[in-house]
C-alpha positions as CSV (number, residue, x, y, z in Angstrom):
1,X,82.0,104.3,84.4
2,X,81.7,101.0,82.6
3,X,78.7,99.1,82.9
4,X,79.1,96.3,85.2
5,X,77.9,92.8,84.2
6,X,78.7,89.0,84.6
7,X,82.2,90.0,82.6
8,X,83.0,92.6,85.3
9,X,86.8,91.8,86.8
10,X,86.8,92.7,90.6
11,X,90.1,94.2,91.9
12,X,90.2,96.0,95.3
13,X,92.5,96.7,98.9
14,X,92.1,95.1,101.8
15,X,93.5,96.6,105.2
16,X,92.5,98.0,108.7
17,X,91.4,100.3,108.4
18,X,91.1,101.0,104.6
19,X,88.4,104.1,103.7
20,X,91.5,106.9,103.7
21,X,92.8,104.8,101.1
22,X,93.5,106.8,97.5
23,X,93.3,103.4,95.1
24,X,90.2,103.4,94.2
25,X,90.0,106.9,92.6
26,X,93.8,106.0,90.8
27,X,92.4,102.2,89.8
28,X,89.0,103.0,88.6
29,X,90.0,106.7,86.4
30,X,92.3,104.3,85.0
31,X,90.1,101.8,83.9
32,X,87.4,104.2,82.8
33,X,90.4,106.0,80.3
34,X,91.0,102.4,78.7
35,X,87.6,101.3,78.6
36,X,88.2,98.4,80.7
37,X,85.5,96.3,82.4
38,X,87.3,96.4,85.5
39,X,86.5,97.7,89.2
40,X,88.2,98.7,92.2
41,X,86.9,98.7,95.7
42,X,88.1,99.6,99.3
43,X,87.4,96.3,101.3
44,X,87.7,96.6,105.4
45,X,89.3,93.0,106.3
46,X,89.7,91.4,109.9
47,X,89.4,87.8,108.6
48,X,92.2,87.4,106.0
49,X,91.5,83.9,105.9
50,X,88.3,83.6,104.5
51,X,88.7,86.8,102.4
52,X,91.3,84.6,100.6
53,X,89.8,81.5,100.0
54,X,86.2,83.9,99.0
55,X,88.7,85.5,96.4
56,X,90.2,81.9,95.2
57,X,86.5,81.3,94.7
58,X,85.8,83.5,92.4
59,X,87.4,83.8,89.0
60,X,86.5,87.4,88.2
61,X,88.3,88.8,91.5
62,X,91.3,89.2,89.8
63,X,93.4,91.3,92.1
64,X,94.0,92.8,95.5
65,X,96.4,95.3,97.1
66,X,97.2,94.7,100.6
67,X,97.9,97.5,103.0
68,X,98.2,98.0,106.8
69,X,97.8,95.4,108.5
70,X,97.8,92.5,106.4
71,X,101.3,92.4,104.4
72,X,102.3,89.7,106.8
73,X,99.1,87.8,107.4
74,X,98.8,87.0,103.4
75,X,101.7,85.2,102.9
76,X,100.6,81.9,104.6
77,X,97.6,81.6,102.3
78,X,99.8,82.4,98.9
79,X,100.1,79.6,96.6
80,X,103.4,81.2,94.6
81,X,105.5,84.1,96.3
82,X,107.6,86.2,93.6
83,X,111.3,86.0,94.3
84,X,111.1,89.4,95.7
85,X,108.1,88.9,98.1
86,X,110.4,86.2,99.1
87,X,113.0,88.1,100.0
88,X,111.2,91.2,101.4
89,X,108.8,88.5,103.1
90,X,105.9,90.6,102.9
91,X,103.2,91.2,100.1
92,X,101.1,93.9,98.6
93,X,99.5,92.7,95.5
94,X,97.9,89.3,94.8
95,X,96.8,87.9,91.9
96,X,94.4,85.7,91.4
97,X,95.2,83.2,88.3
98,X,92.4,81.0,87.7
99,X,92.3,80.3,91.7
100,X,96.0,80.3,92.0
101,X,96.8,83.0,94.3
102,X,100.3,84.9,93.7
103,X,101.9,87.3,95.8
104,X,104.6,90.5,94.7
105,X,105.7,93.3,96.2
106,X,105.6,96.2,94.1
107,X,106.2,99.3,96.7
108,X,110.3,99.2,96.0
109,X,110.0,98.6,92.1
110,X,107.2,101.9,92.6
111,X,110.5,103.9,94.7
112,X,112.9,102.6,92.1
113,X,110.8,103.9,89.5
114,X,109.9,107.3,91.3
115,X,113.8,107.9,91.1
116,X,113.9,107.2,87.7
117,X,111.5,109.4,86.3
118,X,112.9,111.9,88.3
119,X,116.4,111.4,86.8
120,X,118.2,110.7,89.9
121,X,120.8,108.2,89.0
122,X,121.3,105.9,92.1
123,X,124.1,103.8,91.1
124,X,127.3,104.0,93.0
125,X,125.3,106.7,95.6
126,X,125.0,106.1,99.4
127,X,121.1,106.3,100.5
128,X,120.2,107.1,104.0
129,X,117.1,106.0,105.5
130,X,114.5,107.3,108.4
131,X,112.3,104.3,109.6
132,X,112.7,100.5,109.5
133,X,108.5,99.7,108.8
134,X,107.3,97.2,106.2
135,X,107.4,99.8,103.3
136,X,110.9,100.9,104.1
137,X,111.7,97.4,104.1
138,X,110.0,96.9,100.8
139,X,112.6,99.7,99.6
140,X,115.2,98.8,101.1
141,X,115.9,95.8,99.0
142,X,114.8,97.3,95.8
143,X,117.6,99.6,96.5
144,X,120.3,96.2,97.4
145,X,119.0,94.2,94.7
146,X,118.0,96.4,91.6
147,X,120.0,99.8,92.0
148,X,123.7,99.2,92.7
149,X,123.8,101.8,95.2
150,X,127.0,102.5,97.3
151,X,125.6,101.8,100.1
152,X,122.4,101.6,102.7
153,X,122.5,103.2,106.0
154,X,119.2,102.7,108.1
155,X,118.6,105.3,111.7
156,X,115.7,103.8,114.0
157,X,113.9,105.6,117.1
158,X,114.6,101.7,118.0
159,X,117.5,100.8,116.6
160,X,116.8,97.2,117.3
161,X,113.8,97.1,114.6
162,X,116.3,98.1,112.2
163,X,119.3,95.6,112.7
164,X,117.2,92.7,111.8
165,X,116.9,94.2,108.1
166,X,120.0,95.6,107.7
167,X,121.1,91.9,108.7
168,X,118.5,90.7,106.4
169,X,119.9,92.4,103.9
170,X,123.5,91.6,104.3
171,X,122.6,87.9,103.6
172,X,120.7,87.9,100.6
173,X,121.2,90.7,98.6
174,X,124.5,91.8,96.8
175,X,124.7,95.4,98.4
176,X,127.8,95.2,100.3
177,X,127.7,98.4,102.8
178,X,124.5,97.9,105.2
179,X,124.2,99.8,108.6
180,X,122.1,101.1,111.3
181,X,121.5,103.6,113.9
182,X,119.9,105.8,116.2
183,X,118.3,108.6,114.4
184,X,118.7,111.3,117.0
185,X,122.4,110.3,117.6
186,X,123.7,109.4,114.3
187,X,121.7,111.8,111.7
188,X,124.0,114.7,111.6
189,X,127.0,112.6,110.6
190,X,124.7,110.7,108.3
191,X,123.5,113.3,106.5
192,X,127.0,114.9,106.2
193,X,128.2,111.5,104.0
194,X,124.8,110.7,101.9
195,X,123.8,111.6,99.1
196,X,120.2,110.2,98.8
197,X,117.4,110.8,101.8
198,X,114.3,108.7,101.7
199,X,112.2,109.8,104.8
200,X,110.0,106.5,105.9
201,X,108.5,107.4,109.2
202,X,104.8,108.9,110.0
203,X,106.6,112.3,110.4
204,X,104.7,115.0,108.7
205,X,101.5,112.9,107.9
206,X,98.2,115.0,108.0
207,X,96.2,115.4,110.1
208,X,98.0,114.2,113.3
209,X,101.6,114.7,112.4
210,X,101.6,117.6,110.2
211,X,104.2,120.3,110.2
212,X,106.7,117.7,112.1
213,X,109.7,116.6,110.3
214,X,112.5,114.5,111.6
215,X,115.3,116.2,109.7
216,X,116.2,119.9,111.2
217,X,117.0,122.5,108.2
218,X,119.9,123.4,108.9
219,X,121.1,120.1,108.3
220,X,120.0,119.5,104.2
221,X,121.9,121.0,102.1
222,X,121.7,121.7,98.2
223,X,123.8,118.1,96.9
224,X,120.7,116.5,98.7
225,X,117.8,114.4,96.7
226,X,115.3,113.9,99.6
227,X,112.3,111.8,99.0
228,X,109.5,111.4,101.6
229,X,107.5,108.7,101.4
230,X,104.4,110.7,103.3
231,X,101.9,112.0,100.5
232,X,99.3,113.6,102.8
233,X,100.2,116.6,102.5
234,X,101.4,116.4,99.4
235,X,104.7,118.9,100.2
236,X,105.4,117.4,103.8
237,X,107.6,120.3,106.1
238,X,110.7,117.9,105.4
239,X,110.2,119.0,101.5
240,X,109.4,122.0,102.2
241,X,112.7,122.7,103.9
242,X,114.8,120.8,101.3
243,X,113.0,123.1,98.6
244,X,114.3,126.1,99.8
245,X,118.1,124.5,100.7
246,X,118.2,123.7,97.0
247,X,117.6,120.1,97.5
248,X,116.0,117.7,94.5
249,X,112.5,116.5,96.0
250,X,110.8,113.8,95.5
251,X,107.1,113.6,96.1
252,X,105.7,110.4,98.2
253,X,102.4,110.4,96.3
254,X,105.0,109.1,93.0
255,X,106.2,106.0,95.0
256,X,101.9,105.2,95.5
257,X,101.2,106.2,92.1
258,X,103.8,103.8,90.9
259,X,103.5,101.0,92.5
260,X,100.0,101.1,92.0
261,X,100.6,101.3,87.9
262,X,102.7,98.1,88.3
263,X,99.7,96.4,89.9
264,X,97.4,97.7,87.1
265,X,99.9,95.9,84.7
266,X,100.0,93.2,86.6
267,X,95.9,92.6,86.7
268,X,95.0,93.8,83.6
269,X,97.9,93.0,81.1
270,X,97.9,96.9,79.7
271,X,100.5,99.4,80.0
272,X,98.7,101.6,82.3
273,X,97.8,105.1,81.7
274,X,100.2,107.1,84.4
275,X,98.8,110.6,83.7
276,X,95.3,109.9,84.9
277,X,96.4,107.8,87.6
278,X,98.4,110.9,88.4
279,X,95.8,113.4,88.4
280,X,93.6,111.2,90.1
281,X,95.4,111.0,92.5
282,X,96.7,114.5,93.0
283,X,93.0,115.6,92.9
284,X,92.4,112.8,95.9
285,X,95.5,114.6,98.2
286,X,94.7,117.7,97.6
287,X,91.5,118.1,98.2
C-alpha cells in the first residue's frame, strides 16, 4: 500500500449502513496497481450535513460514493449537479474541486457499459424491468437518454412507485415507449415481447433472499439477455435459470465494477485499471 502522508487524497462511501460494502477493496487494488497516493475508506454517515461541509473543508478529500441512504439527502448540499444527476435527481459520486462540491450519477453509464462489453447491442431493443428503486431509476434513463432502445417497460410489486418514473421519463428524455405494471400480473406477457431483462429488486441477494428469483423458468427463453443487478451471490437463481434456457447473462457485480471505474476516472484523472478492479472484486463476492 502507498505510504500515506500530507499528499495522501482521501476518497471513500458514505451510507447506512456501509461495512458490506465492496469499494474499498476495488478502489484501493486500484490505486496500489498505478502507484497512486490515493485512499479509500468505508465511512458510516447519519449526519450528511456536516460530513459535507467537513469534506468541503478539506482539499485532499477528493471524492465520495454515496450509497443507501443518502442518494437523496446529498443533493441539497451540491454546489453543481451533472445534467444527468439532474435528470435522475439523485447522486452517487461527488467530487470535491477545490471546495466545490459536484454531484453525477454514474450507476446507468456503469449498466450501459456492462452491456457494452458484453456485446449486447441495445439499440432499437425493448428492455423490461423488475423494480422501480433509486438504482433502477439511475438505469432507467441511461437506457432513454444514451441507448436508443425501443422501448422501456417497468413491473412494480407497487405499481404506483413505478408510474412516477416512467412519467418522469416520458417528459425529459427522448425514449418514446415508457410503461408500467404489476409484476405478478403483467410478467408473462412481458417477457413474451422483450428482448432485454434487467432484474432490479432484492430478489436473490445473499444471505436473506438467496435462492429466490422473481422470474419462473419456464418463462426465459434462449432470445433472452437477462442481467441482474444483485452480485451477492455472484450467479443469483435468476442467472442460474437463464443459463441453462440458453439465455446471455449478465453478471450484477459488472454494473458495480463499472460504475465504480467511472468514479476512479472521475477522482483521479487516470484511465483506470478494470482487471484488478475486477479481480478485486470477484475475490471480495466470492469469498
Amino acid at each position: 500500500m502507498t505510504s500515506i502522508d500530507v499528499n495522501t487524497q482521501l476518497c471513500g462511501v458514505i451510507g447506512n449502513p456501509v461495512k458490506h460494502s465492496l469499494s474499498p477493496a476495488m478502489h484501493n487494488a486500484a490505486y496500489n496497481a498505478q502507484d497512486l497516493n490515493f485512499v479509500y475508506l468505508a465511512f458510516e454517515i447519519e449526519d450528511v450535513c456536516a460530513c459535507l461541509k467537513g469534506m468541503r473543508a478539506m482539499p485532499n478529500f477528493r471524492g465520495l460514493s454515496v450509497t443507501i441512504p443518502h442518494k437523496l439527502a446529498v443533493m441539497e448540499h451540491m454546489d453543481e449537479l451533472t445534467p444527468t444527476a439532474q435528470k435522475v435527481g439523485s447522486v452517487n459520486t461527488i467530487t470535491n474541486d477545490n471546495g466545490k462540491l459536484i454531484g453525477h450519477s454514474t450507476d446507468g453509464l456503469g449498466t450501459l457499459r456492462a452491456f457494452e462489453e458484453a456485446d449486447v447491442d441495445l439499440t432499437g431493443k425493448k428492455v423490461l424491468i423488475l423494480g422501480a428503486g433509486g438504482a433502477v431509476r439511475s438505469v432507467a434513463f441511461a437506457l432513454a437518454d444514451e441507448a436508443e432502445v425501443g422501448g422501456i417497460t417497468i413491473l412494480a410489486r407497487t405499481p404506483s412507485k413505478a408510474e412516477p418514473l416512467v412519467n418522469d421519463l416520458s417528459k425529459v428524455t427522448s425514449c418514446e415507449s415508457v410503461n408500467f405494471g404489476h409484476i405478478e400480473d403483467d410478467l408473462k406477457n412481458a417477457l413474451a415481447d422483450h428482448e432485454i431483462i434487467i432484474q432490479g429488486t432484492p430478489l436473490g441477494m445473499a444471505p436473506e433472499r438467496e435462492g429466490q428469483t422473481p422470474i419462473p423458468k419456464e418463462l426465459l427463453t434462449s432470445d433472452h439477455v437477462v442481467f441482474d443487478m444483485v452480485y451477492k451471490p455472484l450467479e443469483t437463481q435468476l442467472l442460474l435459470d437463464a443459463k441453462e434456457v440458453g439465455a446471455k447473462i449478465i453478471y450484477g457485480t459488472e454494473m458495480l465494477l463499472n460504475q465504480a471505474t467511472l468514479q476512479y476516472e472521475l477522482w483521479t484523472g487516470q484511465t483506470a485499471p478494470v482487471e484488478t478492479m475486477r479481480q478485486s472484486l470477484l475475490d471480495s463476492v466470492t469469498k
